[in-house]
C-alpha positions, -999 to 999 in steps of 0.1 A, spaced: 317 -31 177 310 -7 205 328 -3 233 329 19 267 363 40 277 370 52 312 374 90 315 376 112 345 375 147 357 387 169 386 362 187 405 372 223 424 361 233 462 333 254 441 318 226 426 332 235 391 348 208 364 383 216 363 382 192 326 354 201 313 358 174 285 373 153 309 407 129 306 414 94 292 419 73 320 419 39 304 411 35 268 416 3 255 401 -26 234 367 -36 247 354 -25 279 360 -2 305 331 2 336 319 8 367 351 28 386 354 37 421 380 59 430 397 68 463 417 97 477 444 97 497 486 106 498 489 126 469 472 109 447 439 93 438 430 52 427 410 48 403 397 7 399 371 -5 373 363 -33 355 385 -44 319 374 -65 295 410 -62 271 418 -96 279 389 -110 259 356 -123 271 359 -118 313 364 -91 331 392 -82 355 403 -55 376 426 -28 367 435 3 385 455 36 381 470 62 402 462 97 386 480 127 402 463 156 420 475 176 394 453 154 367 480 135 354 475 94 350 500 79 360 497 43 348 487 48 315 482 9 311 468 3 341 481 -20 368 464 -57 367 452 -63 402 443 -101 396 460 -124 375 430 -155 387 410 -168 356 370 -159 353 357 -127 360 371 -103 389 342 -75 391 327 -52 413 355 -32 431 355 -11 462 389 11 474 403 31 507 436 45 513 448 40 550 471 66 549 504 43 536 484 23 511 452 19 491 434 -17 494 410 -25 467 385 -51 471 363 -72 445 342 -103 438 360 -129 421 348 -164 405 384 -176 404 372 -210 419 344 -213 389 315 -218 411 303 -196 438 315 -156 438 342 -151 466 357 -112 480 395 -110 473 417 -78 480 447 -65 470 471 -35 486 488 -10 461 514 13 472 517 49 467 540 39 440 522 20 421 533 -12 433 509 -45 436 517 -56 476 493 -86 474 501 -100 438 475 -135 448 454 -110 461 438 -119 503 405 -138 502 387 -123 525 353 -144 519 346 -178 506 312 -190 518 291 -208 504 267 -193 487 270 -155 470 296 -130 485 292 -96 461 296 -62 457 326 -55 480 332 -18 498 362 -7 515 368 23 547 398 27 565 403 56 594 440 46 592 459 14 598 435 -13 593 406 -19 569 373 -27 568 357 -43 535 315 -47 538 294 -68 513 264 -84 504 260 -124 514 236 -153 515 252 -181 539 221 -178 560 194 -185 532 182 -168 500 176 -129 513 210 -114 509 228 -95 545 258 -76 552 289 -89 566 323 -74 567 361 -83 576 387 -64 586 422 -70 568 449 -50 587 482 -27 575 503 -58 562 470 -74 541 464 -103 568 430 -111 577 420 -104 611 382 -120 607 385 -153 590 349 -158 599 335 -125 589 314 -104 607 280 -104 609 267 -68 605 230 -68 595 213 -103 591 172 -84 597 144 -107 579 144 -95 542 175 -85 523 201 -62 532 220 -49 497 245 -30 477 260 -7 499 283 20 479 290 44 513 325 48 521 336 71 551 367 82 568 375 96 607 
């Protein structure tokens, strides 16, 4: 049976592939997809998608080491919920990294949860912070921070059946400062998938 492994490789301020084979970040039984990786302190997050557990999907992450070193050769579980967790986004506020995804730990409807992980490693937000839980599809998460708080964007259809952005902030200590979201672009037609991260 086939399966997809996550590798990973340093780029230099020339452009060039410092690995030009690339490193093992997560191999492992089953599947490994779709990472997103942030920068920040001294080291970089990498999050993606793990199938190990058996059928679903959750979400992993590991802190590799400017140097290319990973860190967390296992990977650290982000969300112990049942279902799938997929789709993750990452930012590192300049104490710690938050990593958001779409979760169907309620079995019905896909919510956004988050989670903080500490320059060490650690998981601050073990239950992880629901950040959205409307009604109707909440998907495809991404995270920015410019330092303290964070802002996590994604696509939603409370308003009807085109899909439009709406974010929340979550600040420093993982609370949520927009329990009602906020409404970003709602135009006619649907508004999706945005992947831009950016930092000031």
């Amino acid at each position: 049976m086939c399966s997809s492994d996550l590798f990973a490789a340093r780029i230099d301020a020339s452009g060039a592939a410092i690995e030009t084979n690339g490193f093992p970040v997560a191999e492992l039984p089953l599947n490994q997809m779709r990472p997103r990786i942030a920068s920040g302190g001294q080291n970089f997050v990498v999050t993606w998608e793990d199938q190990r557990s058996g059928l679903f999907f959750d979400i992993y992450a590991a802190r590799i080491s400017a140097n290319g070193t990973v860190l967390d050769r296992d990977g650290l579980l982000l969300s112990r919920s049942e279902n799938y967790e997929t789709f993750s986004g990452s930012a590192w506020n300049g104490t710690n990294y938050l990593v958001a995804w779409r979760d169907l730990r309620n079995g019905s409807k896909f919510e956004i949860y988050a989670a903080r992980i500490s320059q060490s490693g650690l998981l601050l937000d073990p239950s992880g912070v629901r950040v959205a839980n409307s009604a109707n599809f909440n998907s495809y998460p991404s995270v920015a921070s410019a330092g303290g708080d964070f802002l996590i964007v994604w696509e939603d259809t409370r308003i009807g059946a085109d899909h439009d952005i709406f974010g929340a902030r979550v600040n420093a200590g993982g609370v949520l400062l927009d329990a009602n979201s906020i409404s970003i672009c709602t135009n006619a037609g649907s508004q999706q998938f945005q992947i831009g991260r950016a930092h000031v």
